[in-house]
C-alpha positions as CSV (number, residue, x, y, z in Angstrom):
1,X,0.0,0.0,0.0
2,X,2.9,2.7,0.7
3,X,4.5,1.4,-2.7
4,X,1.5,2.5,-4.5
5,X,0.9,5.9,-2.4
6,X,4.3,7.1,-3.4
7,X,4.0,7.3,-6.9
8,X,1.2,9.9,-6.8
9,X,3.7,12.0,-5.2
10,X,6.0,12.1,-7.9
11,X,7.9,8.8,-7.0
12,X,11.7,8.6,-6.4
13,X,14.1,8.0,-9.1
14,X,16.1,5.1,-9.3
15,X,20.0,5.4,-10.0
16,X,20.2,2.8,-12.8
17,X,17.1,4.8,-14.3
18,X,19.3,7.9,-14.0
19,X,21.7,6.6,-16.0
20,X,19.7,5.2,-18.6
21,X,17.9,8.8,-19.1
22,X,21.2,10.1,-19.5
23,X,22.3,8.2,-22.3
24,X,19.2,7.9,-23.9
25,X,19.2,12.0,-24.2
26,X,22.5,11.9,-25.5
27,X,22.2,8.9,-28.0
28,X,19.0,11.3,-29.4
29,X,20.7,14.2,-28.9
30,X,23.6,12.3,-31.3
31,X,21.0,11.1,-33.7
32,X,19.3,14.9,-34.3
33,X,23.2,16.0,-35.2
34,X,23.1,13.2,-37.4
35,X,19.6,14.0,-39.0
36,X,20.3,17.4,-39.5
37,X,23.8,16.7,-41.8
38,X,21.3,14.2,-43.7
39,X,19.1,17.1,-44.3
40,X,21.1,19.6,-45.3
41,X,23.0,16.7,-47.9
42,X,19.3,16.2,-49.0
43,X,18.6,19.6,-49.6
44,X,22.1,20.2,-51.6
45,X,20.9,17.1,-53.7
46,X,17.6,18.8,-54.6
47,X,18.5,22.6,-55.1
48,X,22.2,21.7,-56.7
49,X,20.8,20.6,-59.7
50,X,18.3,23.1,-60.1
51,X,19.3,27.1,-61.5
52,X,17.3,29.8,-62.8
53,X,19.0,29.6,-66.3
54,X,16.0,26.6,-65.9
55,X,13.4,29.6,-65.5
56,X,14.8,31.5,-68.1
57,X,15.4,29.1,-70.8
58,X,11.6,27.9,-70.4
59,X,10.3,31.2,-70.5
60,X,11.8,32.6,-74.1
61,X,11.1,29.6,-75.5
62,X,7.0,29.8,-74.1
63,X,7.1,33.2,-75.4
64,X,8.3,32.5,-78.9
65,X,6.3,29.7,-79.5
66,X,3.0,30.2,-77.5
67,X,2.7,34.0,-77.6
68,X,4.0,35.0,-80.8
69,X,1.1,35.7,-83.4
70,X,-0.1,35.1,-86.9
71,X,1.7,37.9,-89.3
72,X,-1.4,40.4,-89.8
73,X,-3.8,38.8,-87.2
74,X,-2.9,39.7,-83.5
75,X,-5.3,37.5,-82.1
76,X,-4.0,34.2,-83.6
77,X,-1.2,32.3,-81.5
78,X,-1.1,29.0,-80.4
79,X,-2.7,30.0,-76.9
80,X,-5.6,30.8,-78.9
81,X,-6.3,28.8,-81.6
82,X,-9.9,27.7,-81.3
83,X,-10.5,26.3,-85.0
84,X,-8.8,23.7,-87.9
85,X,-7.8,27.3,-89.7
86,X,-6.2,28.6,-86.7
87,X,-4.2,25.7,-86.5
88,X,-3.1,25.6,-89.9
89,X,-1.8,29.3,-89.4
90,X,-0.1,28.6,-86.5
91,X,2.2,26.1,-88.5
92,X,2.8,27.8,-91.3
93,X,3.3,30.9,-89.6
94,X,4.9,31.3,-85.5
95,X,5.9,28.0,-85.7
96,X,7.8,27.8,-89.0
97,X,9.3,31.3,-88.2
98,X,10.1,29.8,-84.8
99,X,12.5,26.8,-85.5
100,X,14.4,28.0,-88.6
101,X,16.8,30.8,-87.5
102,X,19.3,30.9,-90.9
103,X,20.3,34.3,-90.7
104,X,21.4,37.4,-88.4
105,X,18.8,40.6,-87.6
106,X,20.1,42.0,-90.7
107,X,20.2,39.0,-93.0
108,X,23.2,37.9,-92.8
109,X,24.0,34.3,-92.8
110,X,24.7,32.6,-89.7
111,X,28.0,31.1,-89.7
112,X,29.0,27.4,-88.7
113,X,25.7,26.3,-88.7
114,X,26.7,22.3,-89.0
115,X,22.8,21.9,-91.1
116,X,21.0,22.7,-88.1
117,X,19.4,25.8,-86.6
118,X,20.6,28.2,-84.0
119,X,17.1,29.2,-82.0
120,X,18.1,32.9,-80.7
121,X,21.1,32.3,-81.9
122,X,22.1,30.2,-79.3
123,X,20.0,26.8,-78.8
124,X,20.7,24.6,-81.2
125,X,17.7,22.2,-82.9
126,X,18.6,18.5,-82.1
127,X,17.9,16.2,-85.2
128,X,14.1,17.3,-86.7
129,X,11.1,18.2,-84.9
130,X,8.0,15.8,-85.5
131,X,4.4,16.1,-85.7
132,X,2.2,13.2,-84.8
133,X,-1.7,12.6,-85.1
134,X,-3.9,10.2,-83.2
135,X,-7.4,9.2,-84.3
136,X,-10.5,7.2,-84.2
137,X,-12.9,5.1,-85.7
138,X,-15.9,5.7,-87.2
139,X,-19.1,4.6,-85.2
140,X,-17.5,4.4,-82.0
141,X,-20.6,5.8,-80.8
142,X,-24.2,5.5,-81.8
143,X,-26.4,8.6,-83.2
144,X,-30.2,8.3,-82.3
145,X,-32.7,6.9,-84.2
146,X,-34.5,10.5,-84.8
147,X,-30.8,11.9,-86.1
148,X,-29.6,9.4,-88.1
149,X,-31.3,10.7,-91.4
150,X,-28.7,13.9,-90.7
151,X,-25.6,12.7,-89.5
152,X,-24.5,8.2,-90.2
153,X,-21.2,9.1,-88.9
154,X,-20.3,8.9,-85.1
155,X,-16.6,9.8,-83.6
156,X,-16.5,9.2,-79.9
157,X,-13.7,10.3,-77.5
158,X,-10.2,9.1,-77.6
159,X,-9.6,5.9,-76.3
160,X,-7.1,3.2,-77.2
161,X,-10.1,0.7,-77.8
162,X,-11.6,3.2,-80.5
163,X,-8.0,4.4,-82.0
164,X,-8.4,4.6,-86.0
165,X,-5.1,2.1,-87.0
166,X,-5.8,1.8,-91.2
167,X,-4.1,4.2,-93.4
168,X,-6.0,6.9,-94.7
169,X,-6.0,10.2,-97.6
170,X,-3.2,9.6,-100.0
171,X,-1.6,6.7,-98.2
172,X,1.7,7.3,-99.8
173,X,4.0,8.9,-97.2
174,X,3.8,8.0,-93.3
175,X,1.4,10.4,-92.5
176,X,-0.9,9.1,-94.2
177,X,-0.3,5.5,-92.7
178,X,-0.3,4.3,-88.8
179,X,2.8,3.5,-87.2
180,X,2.7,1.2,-84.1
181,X,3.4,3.2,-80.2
182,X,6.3,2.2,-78.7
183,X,6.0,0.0,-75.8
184,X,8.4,2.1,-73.4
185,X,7.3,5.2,-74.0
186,X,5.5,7.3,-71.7
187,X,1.6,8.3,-72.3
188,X,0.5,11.8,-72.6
189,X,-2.2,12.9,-70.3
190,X,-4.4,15.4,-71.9
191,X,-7.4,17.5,-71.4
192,X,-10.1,15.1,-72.8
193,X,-7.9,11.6,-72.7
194,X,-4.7,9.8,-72.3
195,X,-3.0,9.3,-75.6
196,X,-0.4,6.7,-76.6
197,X,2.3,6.9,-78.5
198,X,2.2,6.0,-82.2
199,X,-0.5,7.1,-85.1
200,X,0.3,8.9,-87.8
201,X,3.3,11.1,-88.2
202,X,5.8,13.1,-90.0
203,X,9.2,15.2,-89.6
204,X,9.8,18.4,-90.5
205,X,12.4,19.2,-93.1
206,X,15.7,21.0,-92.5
207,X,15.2,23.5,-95.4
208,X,12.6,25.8,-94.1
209,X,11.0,26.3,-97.5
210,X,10.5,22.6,-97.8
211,X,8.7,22.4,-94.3
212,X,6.1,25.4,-95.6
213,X,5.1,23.2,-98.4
214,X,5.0,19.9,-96.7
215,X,2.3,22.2,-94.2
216,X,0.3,23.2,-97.6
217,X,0.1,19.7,-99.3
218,X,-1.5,18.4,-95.9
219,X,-3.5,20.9,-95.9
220,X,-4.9,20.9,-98.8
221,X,-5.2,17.0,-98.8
222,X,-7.4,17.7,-95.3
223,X,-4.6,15.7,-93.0
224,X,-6.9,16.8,-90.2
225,X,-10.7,15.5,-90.5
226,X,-13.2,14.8,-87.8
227,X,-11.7,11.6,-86.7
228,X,-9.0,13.6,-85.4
229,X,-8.7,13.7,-81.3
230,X,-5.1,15.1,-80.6
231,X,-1.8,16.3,-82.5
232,X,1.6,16.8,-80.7
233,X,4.1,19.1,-82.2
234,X,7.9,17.3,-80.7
235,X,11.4,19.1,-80.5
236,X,14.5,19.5,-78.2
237,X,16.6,22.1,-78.2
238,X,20.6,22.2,-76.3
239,X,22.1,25.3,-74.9
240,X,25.9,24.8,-74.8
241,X,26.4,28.0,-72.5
242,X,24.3,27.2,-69.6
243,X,24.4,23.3,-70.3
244,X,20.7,22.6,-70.3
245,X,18.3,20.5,-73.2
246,X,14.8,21.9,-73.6
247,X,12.0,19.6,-74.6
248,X,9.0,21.1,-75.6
249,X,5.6,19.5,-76.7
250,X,2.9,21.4,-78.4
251,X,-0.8,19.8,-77.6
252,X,-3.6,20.5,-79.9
253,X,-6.9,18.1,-78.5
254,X,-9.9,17.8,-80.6
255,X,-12.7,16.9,-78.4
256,X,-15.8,15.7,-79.7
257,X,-17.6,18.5,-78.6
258,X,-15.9,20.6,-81.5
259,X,-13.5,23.2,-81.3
260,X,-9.7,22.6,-80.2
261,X,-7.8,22.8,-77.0
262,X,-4.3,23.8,-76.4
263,X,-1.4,23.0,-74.1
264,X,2.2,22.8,-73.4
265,X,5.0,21.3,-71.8
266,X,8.7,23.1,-71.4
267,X,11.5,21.0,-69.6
268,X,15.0,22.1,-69.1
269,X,16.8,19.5,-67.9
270,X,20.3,19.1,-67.1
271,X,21.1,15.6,-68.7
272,X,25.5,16.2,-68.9
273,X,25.2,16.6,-65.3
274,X,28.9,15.9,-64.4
275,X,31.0,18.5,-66.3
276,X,31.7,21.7,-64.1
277,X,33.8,21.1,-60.1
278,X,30.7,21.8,-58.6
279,X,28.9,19.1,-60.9
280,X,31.9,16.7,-58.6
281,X,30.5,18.4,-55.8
282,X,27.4,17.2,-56.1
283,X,28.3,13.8,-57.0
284,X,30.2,13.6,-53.8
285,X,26.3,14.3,-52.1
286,X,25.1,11.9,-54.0
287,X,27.8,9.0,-52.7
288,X,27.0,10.5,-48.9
289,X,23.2,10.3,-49.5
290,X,23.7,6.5,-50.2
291,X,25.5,6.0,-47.3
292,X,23.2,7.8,-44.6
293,X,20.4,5.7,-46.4
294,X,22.4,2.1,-45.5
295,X,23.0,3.5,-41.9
296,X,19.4,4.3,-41.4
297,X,18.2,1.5,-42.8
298,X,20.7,-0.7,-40.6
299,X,19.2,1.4,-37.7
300,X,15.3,0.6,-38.2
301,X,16.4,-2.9,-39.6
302,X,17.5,-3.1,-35.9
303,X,14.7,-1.3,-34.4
304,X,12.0,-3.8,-35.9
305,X,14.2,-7.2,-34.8
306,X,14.3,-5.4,-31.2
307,X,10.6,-4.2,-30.5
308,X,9.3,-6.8,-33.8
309,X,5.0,-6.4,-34.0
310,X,5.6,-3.3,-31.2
311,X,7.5,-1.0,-33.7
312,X,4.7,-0.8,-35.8
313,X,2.4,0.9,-33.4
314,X,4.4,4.3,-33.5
315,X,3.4,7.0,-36.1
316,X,6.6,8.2,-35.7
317,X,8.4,4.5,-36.7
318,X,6.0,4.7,-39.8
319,X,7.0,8.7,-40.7
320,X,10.7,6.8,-40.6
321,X,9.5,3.8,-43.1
322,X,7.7,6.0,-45.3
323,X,11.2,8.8,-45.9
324,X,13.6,5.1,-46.7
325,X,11.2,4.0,-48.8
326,X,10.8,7.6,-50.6
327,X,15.1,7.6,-50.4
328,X,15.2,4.2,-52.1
329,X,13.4,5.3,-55.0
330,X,14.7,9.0,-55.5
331,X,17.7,6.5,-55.9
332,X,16.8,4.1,-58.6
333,X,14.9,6.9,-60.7
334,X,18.0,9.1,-60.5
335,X,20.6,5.9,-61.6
336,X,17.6,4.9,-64.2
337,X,17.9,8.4,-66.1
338,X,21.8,8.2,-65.4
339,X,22.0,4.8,-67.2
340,X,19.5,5.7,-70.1
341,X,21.2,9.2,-71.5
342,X,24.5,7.4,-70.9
343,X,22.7,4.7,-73.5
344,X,20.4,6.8,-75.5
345,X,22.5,10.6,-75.5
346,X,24.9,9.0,-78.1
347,X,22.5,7.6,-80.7
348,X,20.5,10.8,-80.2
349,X,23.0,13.5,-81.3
350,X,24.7,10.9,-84.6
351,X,21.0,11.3,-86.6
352,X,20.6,15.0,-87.4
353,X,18.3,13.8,-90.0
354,X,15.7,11.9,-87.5
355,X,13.9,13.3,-85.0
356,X,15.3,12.8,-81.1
357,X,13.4,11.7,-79.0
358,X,14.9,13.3,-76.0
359,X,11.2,13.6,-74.0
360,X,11.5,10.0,-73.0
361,X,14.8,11.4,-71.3
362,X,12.7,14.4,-69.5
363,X,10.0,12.4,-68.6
364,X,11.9,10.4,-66.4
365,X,13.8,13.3,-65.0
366,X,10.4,15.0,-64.0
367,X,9.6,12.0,-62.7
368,X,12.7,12.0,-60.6
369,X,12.1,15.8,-59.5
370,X,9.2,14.7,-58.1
371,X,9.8,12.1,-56.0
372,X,12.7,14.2,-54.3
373,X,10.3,17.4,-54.0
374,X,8.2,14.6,-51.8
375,X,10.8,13.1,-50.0
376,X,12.2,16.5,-48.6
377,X,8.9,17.7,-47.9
378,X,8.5,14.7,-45.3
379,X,12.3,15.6,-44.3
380,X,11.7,18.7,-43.3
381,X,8.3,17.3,-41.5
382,X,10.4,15.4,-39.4
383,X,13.0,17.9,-38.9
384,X,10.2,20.7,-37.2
385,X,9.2,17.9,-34.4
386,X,13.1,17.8,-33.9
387,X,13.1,21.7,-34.0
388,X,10.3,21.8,-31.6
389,X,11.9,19.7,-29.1
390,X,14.8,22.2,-29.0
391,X,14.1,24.3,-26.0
392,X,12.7,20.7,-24.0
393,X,16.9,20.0,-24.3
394,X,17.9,23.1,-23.6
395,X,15.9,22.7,-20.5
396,X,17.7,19.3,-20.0
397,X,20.9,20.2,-20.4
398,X,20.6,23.0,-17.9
399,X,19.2,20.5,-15.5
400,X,22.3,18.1,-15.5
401,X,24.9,21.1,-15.5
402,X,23.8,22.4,-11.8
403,X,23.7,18.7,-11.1
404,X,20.3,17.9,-10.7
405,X,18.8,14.0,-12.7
406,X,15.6,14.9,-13.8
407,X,13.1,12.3,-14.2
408,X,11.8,12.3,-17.6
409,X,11.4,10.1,-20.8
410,X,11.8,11.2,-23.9
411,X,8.6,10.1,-25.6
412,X,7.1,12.7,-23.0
413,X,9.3,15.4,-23.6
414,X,8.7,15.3,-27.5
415,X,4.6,15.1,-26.4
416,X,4.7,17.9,-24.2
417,X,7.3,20.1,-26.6
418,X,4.3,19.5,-29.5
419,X,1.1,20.6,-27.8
420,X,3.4,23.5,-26.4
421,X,4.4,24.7,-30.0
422,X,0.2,23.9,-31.3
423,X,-0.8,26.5,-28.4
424,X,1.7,28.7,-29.1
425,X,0.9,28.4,-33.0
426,X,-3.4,28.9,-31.4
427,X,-4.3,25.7,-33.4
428,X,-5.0,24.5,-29.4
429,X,-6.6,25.7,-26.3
430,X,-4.1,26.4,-23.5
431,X,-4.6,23.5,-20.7
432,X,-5.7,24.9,-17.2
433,X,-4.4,23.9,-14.0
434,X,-7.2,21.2,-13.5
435,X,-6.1,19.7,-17.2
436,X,-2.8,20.0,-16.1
437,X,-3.1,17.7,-12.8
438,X,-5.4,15.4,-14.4
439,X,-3.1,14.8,-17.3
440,X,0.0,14.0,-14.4
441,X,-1.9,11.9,-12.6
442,X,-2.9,10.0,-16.0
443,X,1.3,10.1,-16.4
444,X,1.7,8.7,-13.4
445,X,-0.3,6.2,-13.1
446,X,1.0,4.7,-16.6
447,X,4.4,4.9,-14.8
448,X,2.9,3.1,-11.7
449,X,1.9,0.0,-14.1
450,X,4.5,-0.2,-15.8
451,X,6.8,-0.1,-12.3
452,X,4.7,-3.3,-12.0
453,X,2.6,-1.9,-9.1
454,X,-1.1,-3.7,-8.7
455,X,-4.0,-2.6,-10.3
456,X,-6.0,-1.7,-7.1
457,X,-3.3,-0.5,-5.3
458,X,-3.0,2.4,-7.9
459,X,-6.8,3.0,-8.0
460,X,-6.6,3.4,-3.6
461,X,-3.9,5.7,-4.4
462,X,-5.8,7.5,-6.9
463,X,-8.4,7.8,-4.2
464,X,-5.8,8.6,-1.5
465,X,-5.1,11.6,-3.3
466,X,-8.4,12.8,-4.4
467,X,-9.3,13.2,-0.8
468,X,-6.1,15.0,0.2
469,X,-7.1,17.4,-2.6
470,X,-10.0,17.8,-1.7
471,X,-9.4,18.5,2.1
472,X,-6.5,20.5,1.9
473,X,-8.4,22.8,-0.7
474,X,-11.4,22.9,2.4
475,X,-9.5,23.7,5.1
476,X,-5.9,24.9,4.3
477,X,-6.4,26.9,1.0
478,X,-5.1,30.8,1.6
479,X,-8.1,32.4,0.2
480,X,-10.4,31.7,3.0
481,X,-10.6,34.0,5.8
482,X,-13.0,32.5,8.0
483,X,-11.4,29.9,10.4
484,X,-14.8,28.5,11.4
485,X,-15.6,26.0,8.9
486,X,-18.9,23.4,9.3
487,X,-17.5,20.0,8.1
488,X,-20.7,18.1,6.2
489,X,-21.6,14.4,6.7
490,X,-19.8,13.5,3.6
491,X,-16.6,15.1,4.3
492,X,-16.6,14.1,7.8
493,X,-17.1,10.5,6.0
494,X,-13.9,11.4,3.3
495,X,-12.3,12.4,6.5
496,X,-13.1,8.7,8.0
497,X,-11.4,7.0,5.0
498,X,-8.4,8.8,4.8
499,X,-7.4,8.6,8.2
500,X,-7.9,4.6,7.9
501,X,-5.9,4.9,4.5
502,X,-3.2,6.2,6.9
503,X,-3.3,4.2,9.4
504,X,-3.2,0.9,7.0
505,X,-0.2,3.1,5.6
506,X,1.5,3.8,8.8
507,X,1.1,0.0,10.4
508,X,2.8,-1.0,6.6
509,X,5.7,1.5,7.3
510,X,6.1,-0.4,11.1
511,X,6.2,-3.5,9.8
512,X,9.0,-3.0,7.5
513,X,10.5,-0.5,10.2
514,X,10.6,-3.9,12.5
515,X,11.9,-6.5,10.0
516,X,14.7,-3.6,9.1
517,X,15.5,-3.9,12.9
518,X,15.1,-7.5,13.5
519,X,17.9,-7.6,10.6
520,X,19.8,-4.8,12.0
521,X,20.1,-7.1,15.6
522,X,20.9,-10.1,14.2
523,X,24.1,-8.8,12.3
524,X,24.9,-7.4,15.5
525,X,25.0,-10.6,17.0
């Protein structure tokens, strides 16, 4: 009974707990040193690839090629093309002046061109662009009965179950005739559908005049009909000077409804990524990321063998499963896109006369930027409960350097640190004094069973000390002024129990007093 009774009180520490405490604070306080060199390698990894010559590069190239308008009609650009007409302008006119730069502002020849074309003067056009067209089949839907006197032709949305695959128009040349998607490559994911690869295309011509014409004679064969659905517009671009490769897509969706809608994708990617010292630099990051993820690892390998089915309960454990698994695949995307422009870059750049299909190449490093956008975003989750737990330590350390051993553990520090920062942040009410002493005496009793202390014995205690509460705030609390004061039948009755609760505690305390003694004598003798 006096073993349960003293841990209401606050208990009394233990050496061998002492010490435990002590080295657990300082194993954690090792581990947050630790995290925090992880971070900041993290964050290196994910801003050292990235620059604004990124930024910039996307944005002329947007501007030239979505913003710049039909000669004589200022509304027309490829932002606002709404018809087959608009779209036909667009190609013959932004777009054509757009990728074939053959001379100087005052018409001078460019000089050591190599057959290709300098975009601003600077970007050079890798291999040809190309221009593809997906389609489908006739009655893929069904017109009503009542309509069918008007219209016997149907087109329904794209879908790779309705995609037109027989040749079509002139079916001499292979626009006219379907070429089969590549398994590997990616699938665009439009407005109105996702779209394959494959369908009908064609390449654009170095000689600009022979592109113009190759635009006319598909127009005027109607290379666009209603079965159309979608029509990508593909080239890459390299910039020697800041080292980057711009993809750019051009997305022209023909929904059923009519009418056409536009979009766009610009990536600058860094695909020569080791070149420059600081490109070393960053491979050097790279080799240290690896090896904090095989220490961590080895650490919650460890964890799970020690506390097995019991390490699964914690949020915290899971938060720490969820960042290796994120780190292990940051990892195989990044040595996937390594391995495949080692492969691929070379057979790229040799045809000049084919078009390069370098968005494969992007796709996977978007991919890539992606996952390690999500990855540090959880990073950084973890790092503000670390942050928060900062002045808890400080505390701590302060404690031990006058020489006091606090009792403490650190699940409850990091507890009490969070609900401290969500009040201070008002996404929590402030807890009162009564929320306060309730909550400690929850603590405490958690501590009591897992001391090993019985069941009943910490429910009397409980007991024990809601009548000493009680009692001391009737007749010992400073604010009353009166000394007489009437004592009711159930108080006198609390009164009643607690003095037996003491006396049971008080013969306990004799008896061991006695055996102490009885011990005591019989060394003596």
């Amino acid at each position: 009974m006096a073993e349960a009774s003293r841990w209401h009180l606050g208990g009394t520490p233990k050496h061998k707990l002492h010490y435990r405490k002590e080295v657990e604070m300082r194993t954690t306080l090792q581990e947050v040193l630790l995290y925090l060199i992880f971070l900041i390698n993290l964050c290196i990894l994910t801003f050292g690839m990235v620059n604004p010559h990124m930024y910039y590069l996307n944005k002329v190239m947007s501007s030239l090629f979505l913003d710049t308008s039909v000669h004589g009609e200022e509304r027309i650009n490829f932002k606002s093309i709404r018809s087959i007409t608009d779209f036909w302008k667009f190609m013959e006119g932004p777009l054509l002046e757009g990728l074939y730069w053959d001379s100087w502002y005052n018409n001078k020849s460019l000089y050591d061109l190599k057959n290709s074309s300098r975009i601003y003067y600077e970007n050079i056009l890798l291999g040809v662009p190309r221009v593809r067209q997906l389609k489908v089949r006739n009655n893929t839907c069904k017109v009503h009965s009542s309509f069918q006197s008007l219209m016997n032709e149907c087109y329904d949305k794209y879908t790779s179950e309705n995609e037109d695959l027989s040749d079509f128009g002139l079916k001499y040349d292979t626009e006219w005739k379907y070429s089969a998607p590549i398994i590997n490559s990616p699938w665009h994911w439009g407005f109105t559908g996702v779209y394959r690869n494959g369908g009908y295309i064609f390449t654009l011509s170095k000689s600009k005049s022979e592109t113009l014409n190759k635009f006319i004679n598909l127009r005027m064969n109607s290379w666009i009909t209603r079965s159309t659905r979608v029509i990508f517009i593909d080239f890459s671009l390299y910039n020697a000077n800041v080292n980057l490769f711009c993809v750019i897509r051009l997305v022209a969706e023909f929904p059923a409804t009519g009418g056409i809608l536009t979009s766009w994708q610009f990536y600058s990617v860094k695909l020569l990524r080791y070149v420059s010292y600081y490109d070393y630099f960053i491979a050097s990051c790279e080799i240290t990321f690896c090896i904090f993820l095989i220490v961590f690892t080895t650490q919650e390998v460890l964890k799970i063998k020690e506390f097995k089915s019991a390490y699964f309960k914690s949020s915290w454990n899971w938060l720490e499963l969820l960042l290796l698994v994120l780190c292990f695949v940051a990892v195989f995307f990044n040595s996937y896109c390594n391995i495949q422009t080692s492969l691929l870059l070379g057979q790229l750049l040799k045809s000049t006369e084919k078009y390069s299909d370098f968005y494969f190449l992007a796709h996977w490093h978007i991919y890539y930027n992606n996952i390690i956008a999500i990855t540090i975003f959880f990073a950084w989750i973890k790092n503000m409960f670390l942050a928060i737990i900062n002045d808890t330590y400080s505390e701590v350390k302060a404690d031990y350097s006058i020489g006091r051993r606090p009792d403490f553990e650190l699940g409850k520090m990091i507890k009490k640190s969070y609900h401290n920062a969500l009040e201070k942040l008002k996404l929590k009410k402030p807890e009162t004094d009564e929320d306060k002493k309730s909550r400690k005496s929850r603590d405490l009793a958690e501590q009591a069973r897992r001391e090993g202390f019985d069941e009943k014995e910490i429910q009397s205690a409980e007991q024990m000390k809601k009548w000493k509460e009680r009692l001391e705030k009737k007749y010992y609390s400073t604010e009353i002024q009166d000394d007489y004061q009437p004592v009711t039948q159930q108080e006198f009755r609390d009164l009643f129990l607690y003095a037996v609760e003491l006396e049971k505690e008080l013969h306990y305390v004799s008896l061991k007093l006695n055996r102490v003694m009885r011990k005591v004598s019989a060394l003596q003798y």
